[in-house]
GURO-302599 format. One record per residue (C-alpha): x, y, z; chain; residue in three letters. Coordinates in pm, whole numbers, plus 50000, padded with zeros to 5 digits. Each point is the difference from the previous one (the first is absolute). Layout:
east->X, north->Y, up->Z, kette->A, rest->ALA
...
# end
This chain:
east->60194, north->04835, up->48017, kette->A, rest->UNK
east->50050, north->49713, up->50215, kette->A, rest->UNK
east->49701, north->49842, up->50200, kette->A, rest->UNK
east->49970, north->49767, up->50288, kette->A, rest->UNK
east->49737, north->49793, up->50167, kette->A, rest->UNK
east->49953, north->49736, up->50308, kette->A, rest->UNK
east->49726, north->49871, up->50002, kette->A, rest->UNK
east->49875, north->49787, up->50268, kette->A, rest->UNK
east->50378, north->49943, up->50157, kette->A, rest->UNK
east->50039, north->49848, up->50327, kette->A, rest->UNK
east->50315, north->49893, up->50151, kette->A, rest->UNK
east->50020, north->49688, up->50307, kette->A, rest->UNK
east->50268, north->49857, up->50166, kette->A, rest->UNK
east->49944, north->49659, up->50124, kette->A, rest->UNK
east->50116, north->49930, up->50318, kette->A, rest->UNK
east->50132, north->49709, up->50179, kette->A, rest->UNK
east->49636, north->49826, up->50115, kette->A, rest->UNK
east->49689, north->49951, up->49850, kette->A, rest->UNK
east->49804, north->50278, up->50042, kette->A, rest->UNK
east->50288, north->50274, up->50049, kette->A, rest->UNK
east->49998, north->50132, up->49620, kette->A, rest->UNK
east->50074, north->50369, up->50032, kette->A, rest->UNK
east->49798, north->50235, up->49767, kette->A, rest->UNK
east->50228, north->50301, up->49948, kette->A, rest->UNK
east->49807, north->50166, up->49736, kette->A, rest->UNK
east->49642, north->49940, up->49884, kette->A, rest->UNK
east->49836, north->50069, up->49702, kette->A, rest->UNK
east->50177, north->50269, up->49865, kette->A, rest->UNK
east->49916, north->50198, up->49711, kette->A, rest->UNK
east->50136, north->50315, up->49841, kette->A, rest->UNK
east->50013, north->50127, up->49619, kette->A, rest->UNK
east->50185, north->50300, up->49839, kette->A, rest->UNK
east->49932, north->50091, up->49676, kette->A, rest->UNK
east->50294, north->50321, up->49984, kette->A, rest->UNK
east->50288, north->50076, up->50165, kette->A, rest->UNK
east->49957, north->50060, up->50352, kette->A, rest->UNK
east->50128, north->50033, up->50364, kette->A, rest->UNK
east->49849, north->49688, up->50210, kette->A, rest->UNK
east->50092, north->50034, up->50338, kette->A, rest->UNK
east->49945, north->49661, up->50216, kette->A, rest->UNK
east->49935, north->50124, up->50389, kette->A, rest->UNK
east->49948, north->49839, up->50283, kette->A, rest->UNK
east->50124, north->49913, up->50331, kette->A, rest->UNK
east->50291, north->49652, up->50035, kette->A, rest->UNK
east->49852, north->49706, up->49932, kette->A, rest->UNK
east->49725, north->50105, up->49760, kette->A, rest->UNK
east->50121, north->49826, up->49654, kette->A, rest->UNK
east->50168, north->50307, up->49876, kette->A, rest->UNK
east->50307, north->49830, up->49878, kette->A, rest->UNK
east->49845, north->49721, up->49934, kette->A, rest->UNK
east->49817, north->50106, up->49749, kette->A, rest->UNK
east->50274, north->50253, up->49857, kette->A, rest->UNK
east->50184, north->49618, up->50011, kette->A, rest->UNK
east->49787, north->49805, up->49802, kette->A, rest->UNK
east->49994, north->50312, up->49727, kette->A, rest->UNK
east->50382, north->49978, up->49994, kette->A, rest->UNK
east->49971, north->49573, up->49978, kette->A, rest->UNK
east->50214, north->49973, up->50307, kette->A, rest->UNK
east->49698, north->49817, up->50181, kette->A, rest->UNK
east->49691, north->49791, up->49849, kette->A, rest->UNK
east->49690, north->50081, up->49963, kette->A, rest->UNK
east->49757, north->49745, up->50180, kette->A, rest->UNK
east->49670, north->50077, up->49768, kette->A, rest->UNK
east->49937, north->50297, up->49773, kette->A, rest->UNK
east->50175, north->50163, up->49695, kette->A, rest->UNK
east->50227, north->50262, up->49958, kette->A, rest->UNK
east->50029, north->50148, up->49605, kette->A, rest->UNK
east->50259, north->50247, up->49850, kette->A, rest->UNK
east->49818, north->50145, up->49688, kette->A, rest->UNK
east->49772, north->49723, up->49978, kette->A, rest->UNK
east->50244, north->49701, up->50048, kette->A, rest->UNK
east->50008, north->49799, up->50277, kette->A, rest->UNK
east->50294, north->50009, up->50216, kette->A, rest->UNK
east->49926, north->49761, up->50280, kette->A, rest->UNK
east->50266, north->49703, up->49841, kette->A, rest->UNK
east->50255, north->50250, up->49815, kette->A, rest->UNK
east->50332, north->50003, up->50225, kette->A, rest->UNK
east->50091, north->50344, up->50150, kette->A, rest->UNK
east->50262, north->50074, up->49809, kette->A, rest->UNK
east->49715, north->49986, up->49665, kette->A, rest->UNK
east->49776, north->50239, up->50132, kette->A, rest->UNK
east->50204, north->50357, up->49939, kette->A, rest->UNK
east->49945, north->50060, up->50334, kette->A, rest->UNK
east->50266, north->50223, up->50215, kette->A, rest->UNK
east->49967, north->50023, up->50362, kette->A, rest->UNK
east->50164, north->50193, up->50268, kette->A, rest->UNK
east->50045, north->49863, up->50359, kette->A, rest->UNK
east->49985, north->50148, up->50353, kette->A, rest->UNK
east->50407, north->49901, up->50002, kette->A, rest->UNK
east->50117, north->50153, up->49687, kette->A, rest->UNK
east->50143, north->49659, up->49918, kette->A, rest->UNK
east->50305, north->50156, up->49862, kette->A, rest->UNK
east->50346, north->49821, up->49961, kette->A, rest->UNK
east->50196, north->50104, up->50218, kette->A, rest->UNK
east->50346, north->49918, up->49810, kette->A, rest->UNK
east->49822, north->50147, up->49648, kette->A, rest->UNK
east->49980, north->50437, up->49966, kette->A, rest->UNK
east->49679, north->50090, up->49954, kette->A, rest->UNK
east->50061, north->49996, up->49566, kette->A, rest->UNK
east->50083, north->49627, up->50074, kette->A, rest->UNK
east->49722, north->49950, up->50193, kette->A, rest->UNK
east->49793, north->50176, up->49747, kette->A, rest->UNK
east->50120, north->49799, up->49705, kette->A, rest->UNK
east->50058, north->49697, up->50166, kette->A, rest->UNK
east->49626, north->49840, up->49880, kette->A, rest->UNK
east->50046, north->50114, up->49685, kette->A, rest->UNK
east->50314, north->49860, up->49923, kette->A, rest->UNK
east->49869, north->49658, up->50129, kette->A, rest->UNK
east->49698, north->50082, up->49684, kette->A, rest->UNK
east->50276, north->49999, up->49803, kette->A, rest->UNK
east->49909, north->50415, up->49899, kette->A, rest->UNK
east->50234, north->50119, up->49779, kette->A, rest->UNK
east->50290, north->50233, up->50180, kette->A, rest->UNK
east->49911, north->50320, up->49841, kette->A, rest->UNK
east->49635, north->49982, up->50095, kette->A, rest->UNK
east->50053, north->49899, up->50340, kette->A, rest->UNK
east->50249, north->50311, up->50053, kette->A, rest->UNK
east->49739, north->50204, up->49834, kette->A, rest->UNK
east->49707, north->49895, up->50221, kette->A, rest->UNK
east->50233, north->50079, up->50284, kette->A, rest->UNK
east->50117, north->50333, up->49895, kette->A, rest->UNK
east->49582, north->50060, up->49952, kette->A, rest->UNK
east->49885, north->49837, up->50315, kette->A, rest->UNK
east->50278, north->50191, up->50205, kette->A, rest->UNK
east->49904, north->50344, up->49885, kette->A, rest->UNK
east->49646, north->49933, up->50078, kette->A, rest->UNK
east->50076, north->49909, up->50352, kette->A, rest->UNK
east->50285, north->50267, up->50029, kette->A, rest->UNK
east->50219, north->49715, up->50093, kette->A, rest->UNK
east->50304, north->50078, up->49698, kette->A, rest->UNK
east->50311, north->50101, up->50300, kette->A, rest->UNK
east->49913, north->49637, up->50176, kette->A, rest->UNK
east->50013, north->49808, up->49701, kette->A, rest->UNK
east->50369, north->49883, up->50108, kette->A, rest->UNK
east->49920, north->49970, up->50345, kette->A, rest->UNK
east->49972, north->49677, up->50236, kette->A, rest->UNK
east->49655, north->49986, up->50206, kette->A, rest->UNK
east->50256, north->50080, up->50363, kette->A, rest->UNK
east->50051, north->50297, up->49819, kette->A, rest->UNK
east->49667, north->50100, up->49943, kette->A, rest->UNK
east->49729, north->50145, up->50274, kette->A, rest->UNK
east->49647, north->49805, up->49993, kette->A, rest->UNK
east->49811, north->50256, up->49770, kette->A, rest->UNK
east->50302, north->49963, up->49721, kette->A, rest->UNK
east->49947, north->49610, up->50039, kette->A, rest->UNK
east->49624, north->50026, up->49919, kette->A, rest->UNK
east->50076, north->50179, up->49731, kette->A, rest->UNK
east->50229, north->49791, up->49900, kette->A, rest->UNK
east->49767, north->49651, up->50054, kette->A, rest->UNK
east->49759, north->50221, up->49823, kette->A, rest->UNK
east->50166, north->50069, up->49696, kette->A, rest->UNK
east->50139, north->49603, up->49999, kette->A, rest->UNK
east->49623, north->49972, up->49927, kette->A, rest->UNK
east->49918, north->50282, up->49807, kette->A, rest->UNK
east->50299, north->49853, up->49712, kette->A, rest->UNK
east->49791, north->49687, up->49950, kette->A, rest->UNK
east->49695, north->50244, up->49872, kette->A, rest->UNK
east->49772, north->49811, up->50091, kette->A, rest->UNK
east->49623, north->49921, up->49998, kette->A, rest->UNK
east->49903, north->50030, up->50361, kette->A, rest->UNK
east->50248, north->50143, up->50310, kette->A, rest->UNK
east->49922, north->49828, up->50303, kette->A, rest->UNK
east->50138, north->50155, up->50324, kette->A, rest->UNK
east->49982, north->49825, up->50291, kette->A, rest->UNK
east->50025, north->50256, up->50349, kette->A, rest->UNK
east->50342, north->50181, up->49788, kette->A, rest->UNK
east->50021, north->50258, up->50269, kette->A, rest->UNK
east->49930, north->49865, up->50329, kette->A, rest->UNK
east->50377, north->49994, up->50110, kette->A, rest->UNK
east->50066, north->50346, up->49939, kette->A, rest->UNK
east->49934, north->50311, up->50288, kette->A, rest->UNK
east->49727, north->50246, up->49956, kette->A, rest->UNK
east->50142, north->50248, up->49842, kette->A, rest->UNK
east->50141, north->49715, up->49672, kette->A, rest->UNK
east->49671, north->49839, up->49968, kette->A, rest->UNK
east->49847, north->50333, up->49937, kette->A, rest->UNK
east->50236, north->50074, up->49726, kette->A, rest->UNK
east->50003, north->49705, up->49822, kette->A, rest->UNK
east->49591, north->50007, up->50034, kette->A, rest->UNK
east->50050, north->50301, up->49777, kette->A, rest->UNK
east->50234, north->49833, up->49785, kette->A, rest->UNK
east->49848, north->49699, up->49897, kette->A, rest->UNK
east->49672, north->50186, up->49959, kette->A, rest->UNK
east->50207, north->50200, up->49743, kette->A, rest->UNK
east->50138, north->49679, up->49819, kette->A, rest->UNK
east->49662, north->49861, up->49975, kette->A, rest->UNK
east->49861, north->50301, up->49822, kette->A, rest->UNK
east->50339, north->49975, up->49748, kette->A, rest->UNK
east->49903, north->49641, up->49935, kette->A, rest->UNK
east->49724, north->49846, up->49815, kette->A, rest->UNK
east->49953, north->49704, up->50219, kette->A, rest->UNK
east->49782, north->49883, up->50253, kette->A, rest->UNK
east->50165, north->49990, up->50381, kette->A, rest->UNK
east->49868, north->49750, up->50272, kette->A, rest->UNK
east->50120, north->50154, up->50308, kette->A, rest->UNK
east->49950, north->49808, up->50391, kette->A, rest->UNK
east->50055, north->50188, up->50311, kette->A, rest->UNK
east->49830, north->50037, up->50344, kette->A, rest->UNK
east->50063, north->50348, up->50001, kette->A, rest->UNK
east->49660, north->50176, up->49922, kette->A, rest->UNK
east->50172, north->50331, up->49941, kette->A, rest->UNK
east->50210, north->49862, up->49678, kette->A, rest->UNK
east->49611, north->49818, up->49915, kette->A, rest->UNK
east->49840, north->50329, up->50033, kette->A, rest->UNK
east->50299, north->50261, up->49823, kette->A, rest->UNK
east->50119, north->49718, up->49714, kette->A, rest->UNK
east->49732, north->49792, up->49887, kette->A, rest->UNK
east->49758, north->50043, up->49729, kette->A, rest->UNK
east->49787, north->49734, up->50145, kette->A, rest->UNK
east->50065, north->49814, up->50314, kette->A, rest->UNK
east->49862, north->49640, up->50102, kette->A, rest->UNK
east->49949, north->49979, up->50370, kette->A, rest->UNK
east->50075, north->49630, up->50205, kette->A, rest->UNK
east->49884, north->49843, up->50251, kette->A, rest->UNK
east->50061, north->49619, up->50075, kette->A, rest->UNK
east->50071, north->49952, up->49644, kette->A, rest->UNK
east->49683, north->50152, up->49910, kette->A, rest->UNK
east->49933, north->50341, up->49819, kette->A, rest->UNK
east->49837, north->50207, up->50174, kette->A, rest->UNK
east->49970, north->50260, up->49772, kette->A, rest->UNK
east->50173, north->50143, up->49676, kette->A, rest->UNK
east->49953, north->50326, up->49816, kette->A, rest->UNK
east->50107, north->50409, up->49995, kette->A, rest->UNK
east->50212, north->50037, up->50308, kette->A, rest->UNK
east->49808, north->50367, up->50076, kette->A, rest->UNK
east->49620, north->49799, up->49899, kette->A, rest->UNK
east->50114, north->49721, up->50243, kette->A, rest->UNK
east->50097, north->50268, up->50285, kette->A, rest->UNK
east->49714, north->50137, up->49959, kette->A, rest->UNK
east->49741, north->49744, up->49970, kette->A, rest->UNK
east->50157, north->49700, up->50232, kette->A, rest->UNK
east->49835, north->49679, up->49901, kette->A, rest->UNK
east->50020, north->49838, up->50342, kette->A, rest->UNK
east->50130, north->50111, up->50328, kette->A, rest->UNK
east->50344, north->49831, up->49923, kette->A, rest->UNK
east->50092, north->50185, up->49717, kette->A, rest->UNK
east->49888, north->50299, up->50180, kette->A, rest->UNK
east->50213, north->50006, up->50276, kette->A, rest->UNK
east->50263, north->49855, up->49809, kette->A, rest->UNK
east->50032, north->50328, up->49764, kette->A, rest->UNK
east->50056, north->50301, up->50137, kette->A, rest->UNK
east->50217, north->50179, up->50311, kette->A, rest->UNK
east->49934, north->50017, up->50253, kette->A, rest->UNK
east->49720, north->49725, up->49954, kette->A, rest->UNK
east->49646, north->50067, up->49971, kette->A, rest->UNK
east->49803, north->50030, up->50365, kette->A, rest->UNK
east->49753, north->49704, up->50038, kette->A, rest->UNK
east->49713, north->50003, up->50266, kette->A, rest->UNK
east->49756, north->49715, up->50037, kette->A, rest->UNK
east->49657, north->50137, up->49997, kette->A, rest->UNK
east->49588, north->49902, up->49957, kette->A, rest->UNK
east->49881, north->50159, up->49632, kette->A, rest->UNK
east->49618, north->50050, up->49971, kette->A, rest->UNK
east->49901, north->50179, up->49673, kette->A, rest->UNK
east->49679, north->50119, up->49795, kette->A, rest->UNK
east->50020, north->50156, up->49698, kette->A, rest->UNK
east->50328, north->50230, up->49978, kette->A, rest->UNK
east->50041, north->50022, up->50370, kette->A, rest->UNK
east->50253, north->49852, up->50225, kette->A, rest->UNK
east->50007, north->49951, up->50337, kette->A, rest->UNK
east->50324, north->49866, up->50196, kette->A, rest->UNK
east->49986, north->49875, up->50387, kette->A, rest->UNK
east->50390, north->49940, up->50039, kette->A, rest->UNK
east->50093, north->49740, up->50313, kette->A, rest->UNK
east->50112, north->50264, up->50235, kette->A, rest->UNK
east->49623, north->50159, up->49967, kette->A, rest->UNK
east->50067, north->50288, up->49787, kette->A, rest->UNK
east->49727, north->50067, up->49713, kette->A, rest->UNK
east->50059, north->50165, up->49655, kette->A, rest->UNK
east->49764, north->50038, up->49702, kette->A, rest->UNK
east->50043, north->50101, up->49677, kette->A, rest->UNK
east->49865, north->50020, up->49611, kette->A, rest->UNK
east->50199, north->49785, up->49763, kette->A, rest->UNK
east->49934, north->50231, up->49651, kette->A, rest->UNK
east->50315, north->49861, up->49801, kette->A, rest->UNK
east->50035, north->49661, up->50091, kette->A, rest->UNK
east->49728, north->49706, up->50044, kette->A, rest->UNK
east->49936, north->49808, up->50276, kette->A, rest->UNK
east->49909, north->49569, up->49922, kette->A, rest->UNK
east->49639, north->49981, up->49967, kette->A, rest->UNK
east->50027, north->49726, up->50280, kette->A, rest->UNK
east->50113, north->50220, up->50243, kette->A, rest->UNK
east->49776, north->50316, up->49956, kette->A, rest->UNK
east->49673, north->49799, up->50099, kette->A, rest->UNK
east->49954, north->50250, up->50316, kette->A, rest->UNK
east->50158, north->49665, up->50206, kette->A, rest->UNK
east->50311, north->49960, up->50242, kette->A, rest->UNK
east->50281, north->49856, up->49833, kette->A, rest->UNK
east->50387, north->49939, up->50136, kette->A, rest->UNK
east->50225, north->50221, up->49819, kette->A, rest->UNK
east->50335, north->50135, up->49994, kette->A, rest->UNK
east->50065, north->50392, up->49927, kette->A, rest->UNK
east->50327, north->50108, up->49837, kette->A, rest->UNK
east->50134, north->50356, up->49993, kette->A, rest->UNK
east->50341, north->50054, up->49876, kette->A, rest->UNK
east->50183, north->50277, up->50205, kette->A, rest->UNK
east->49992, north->50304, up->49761, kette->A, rest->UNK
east->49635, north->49945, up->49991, kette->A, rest->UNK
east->49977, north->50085, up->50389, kette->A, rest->UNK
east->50077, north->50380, up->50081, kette->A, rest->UNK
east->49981, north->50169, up->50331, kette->A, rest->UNK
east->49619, north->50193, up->50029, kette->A, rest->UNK
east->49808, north->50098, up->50313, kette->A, rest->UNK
east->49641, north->49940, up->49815, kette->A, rest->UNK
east->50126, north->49648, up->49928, kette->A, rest->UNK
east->49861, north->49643, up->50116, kette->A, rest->UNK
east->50242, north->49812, up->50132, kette->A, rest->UNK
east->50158, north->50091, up->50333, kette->A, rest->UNK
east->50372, north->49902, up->50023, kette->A, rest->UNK
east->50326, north->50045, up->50264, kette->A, rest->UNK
east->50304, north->50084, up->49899, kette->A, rest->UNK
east->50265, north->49709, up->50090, kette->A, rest->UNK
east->50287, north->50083, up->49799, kette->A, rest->UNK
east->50100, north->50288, up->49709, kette->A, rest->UNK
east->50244, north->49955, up->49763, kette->A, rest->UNK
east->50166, north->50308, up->49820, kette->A, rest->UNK
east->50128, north->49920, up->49652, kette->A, rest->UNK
east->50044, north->50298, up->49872, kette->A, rest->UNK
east->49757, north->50040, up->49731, kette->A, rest->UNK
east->49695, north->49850, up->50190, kette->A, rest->UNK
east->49969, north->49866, up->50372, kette->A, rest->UNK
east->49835, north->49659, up->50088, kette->A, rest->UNK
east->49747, north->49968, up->50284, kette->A, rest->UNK
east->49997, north->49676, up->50154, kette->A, rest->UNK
east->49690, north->49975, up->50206, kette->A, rest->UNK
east->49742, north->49807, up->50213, kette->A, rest->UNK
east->49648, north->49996, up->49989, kette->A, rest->UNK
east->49838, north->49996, up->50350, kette->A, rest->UNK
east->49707, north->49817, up->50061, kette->A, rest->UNK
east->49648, north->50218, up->50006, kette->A, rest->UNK
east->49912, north->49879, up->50363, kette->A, rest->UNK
east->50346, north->50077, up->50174, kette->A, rest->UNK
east->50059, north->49623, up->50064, kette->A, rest->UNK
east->50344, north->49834, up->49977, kette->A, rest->UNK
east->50061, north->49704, up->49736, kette->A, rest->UNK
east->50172, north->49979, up->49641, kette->A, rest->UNK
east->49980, north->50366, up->49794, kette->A, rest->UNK
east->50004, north->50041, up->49655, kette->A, rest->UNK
east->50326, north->50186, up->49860, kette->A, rest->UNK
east->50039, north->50276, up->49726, kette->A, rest->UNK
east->50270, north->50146, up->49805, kette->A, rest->UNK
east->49927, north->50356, up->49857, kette->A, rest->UNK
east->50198, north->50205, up->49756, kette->A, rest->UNK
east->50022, north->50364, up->50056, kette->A, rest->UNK
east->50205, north->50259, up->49854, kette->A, rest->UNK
east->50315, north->50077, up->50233, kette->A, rest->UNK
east->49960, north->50337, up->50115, kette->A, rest->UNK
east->49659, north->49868, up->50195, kette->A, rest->UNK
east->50096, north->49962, up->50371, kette->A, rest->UNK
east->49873, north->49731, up->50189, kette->A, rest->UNK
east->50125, north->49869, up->50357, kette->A, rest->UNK
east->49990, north->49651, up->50067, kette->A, rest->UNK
east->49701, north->49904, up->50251, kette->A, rest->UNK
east->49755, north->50305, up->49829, kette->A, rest->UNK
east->49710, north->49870, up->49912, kette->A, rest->UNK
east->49840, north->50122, up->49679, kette->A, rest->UNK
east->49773, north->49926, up->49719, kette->A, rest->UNK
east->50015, north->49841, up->49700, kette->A, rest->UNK
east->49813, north->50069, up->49681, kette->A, rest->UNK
east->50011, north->49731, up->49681, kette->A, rest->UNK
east->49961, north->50054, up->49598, kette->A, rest->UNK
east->49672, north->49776, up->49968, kette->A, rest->UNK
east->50074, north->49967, up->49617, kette->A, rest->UNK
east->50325, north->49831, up->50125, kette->A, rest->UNK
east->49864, north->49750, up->50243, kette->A, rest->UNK
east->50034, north->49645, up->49932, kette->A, rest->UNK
east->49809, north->49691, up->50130, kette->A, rest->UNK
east->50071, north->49667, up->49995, kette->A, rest->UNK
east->49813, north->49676, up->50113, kette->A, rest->UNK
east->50079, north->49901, up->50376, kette->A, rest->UNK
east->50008, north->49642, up->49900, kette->A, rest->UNK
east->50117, north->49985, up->49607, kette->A, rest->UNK
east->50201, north->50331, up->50074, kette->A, rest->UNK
east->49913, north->50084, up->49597, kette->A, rest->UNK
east->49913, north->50310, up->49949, kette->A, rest->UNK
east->49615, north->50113, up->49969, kette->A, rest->UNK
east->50015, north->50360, up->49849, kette->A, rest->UNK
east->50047, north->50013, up->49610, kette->A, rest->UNK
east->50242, north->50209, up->49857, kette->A, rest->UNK
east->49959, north->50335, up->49858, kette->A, rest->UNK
east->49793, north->49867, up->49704, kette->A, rest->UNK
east->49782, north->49767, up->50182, kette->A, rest->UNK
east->50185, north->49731, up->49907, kette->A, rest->UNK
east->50037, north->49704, up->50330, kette->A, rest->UNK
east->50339, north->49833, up->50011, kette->A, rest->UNK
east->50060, north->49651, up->50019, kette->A, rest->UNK
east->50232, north->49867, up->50228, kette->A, rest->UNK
east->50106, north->49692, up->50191, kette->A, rest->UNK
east->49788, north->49919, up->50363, kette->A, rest->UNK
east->50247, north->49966, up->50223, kette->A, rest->UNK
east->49841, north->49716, up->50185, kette->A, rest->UNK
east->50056, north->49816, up->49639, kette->A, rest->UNK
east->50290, north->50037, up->49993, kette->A, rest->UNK
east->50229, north->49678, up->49915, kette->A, rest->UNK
east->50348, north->49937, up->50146, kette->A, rest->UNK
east->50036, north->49615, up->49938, kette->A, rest->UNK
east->49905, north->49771, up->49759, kette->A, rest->UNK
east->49956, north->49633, up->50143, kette->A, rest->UNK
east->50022, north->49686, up->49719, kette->A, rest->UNK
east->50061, north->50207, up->49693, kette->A, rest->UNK
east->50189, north->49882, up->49691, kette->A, rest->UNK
east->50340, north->50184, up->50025, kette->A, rest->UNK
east->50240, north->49994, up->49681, kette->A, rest->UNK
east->50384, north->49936, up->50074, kette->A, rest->UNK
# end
């Protein structure tokens, strides 16, 4: 079984002037031990590709290590590591049919004919791809080229598959497909897949683990459900999920396993945290600046509950209905309002401009510094998460050594 590690990688561009080096990733590190799904999320600009880059050897690594099986790879040439990677463009020839383009890296390995029109033959069943086999890339629709790029890479068998945003060019209905079928070639393969994409539906539905960016920086990596779940700061939480989780800034005061909330618009709600514990730093019966998160199908519709809300907008999609709404301020005065989306079942009629209330799962609550924006609730087995403070956060690097 193949395993990977970087350890401490960090990736700068220098820039033109003193002082105008360009940290694009910093201190990176990630092992797997088996084969897995990584999935690399994040939104542009984050280090994404990168750091899928610097596996593949098509850019250097500033500082840090990066081992295949033990070995370090950060000198061998990318054509040594057994590396196959699939781009965003398919990167197919568009003079070659898609055997050609299959076989055409082999052939340049010198492989010997009859293998290489075996590992075709192999690679094409796999991908259902045998009818195209003598057909040029005009010929082809954008899901057939994927599959063929893919099985260019899947010939090579080799010890990682990198693939860099492979369905970002293709419509809705394509991407969901081919979600499906590269999640079925990974579970044929016995191979580790580094996947990038800012799409936080293919993070959630294909990886195994997913590594969340920010400015080059993890934010956090894990189980894509246990990082849904248990958000370590309020980036990752509103990057995950759709419609995005509801934030509200609010004053915490807590004693023992009570919580009381004052939210900005002057609405109060109190509750008993049983599953989850709350920093001893913040339950010392003191105010403290926080920020509440409640992701929308943790909101339902319930005359007993705390929150009073307006209906601004409804949105029917068939299976459920989303509630976008305002909060109005307690004392009837005008000024900025808090906003709420709530996920209802469909058949539940509501008219836009009714006002209603809203009732919350208190096990499903999440809180998060109003400075750091980490969050301050442990997970499910009283475990806190660590995360990046956002006000640390580093975006340039001035005077550092940068390698060629």
């Amino acid at each position: 079984m193949v395993s990977i590690q970087l350890s401490h990688v960090s990736k700068i561009y220098k820039g033109k002037k003193r002082g105008e080096n360009v940290n694009a990733v910093t201190d990176f590190n990630l092992e797997s031990q088996k084969k897995e799904f990584i999935v690399f999320v994040g939104p542009s600009g984050c280090g994404k590709s990168t750091t899928l880059r610097m596996i593949a050897g098509l850019e250097d690594i500033t500082s840090g290590d990066f081992f295949i099986d033990g070995e370090r790879m950060n000198d061998v040439e990318a054509q040594d590591r057994n590396i196959a990677m699939v781009f965003q463009n398919y990167a197919l020839y568009p003079h070659m049919t898609a055997y050609q383009n299959m076989a055409f890296g082999l052939k340049n390995r010198k492989v010997p004919k009859e293998d290489i029109d075996a590992r075709i033959k192999a690679a094409a069943k796999i991908l259902d791809i045998e009818p195209l086999l003598n057909r040029k890339p005009k010929a082809m629709s954008g899901g057939q080229r994927q599959r063929v790029a893919l099985g260019r890479a899947l010939v090579r068998t080799p010890k990682l598959f990198l693939l860099d945003e492979p369905l970002s060019n293709l419509d809705a209905k394509l991407r969901s497909q081919m979600r499906v079928e590269i999640s079925k070639l990974y579970e044929k393969l016995d191979t580790t897949f580094i996947y990038v994409t800012h799409d936080q539906i293919e993070a959630m539905t294909m990886g195994t683990r997913i590594v969340v960016m920010r400015d080059g920086v993890i934010q956090q990596q894990g189980d894509p459900t246990f990082i849904y779940d248990y958000p370590a700061n309020r980036f990752v939480a509103g990057f995950l999920g759709t419609p995005q989780m509801n934030f509200f800034e609010a004053t915490l005061t807590s004693k023992a396993s009570r919580v009381s909330l004052l939210l900005k618009d002057g609405q109060a709600i109190s509750f008993a945290h049983k599953k989850r514990k709350l920093q001893p730093t913040y339950a010392d019966g003191k105010p403290h600046s926080v920020i509440l998160g409640i992701r929308p199908e943790h909101l339902s519709v319930d005359p007993k509950g705390p929150l009073k809300a307006k209906v601004s907008l409804s949105e029917i999609l068939g299976s459920e209905t989303l509630l976008y709404c305002t909060l109005p301020l307690k004392d009837g005065s005008q000024g900025p309002q808090d906003e709420a989306v709530v996920k209802i079942p469909s058949r539940y009629v509501v008219k836009n401009g009714e006002a209603l209330n809203v009732q919350f799962a208190p096990d499903q609550i999440h809180l998060f510094d109003g400075e750091s924006e980490v969050a301050i609730l442990s997970d499910a087995h009283g475990k806190f998460l660590q995360a990046p403070s956002i006000i640390n956060r580093i975006k340039q690097v001035k005077d550092t050594p940068v390698s060629k």
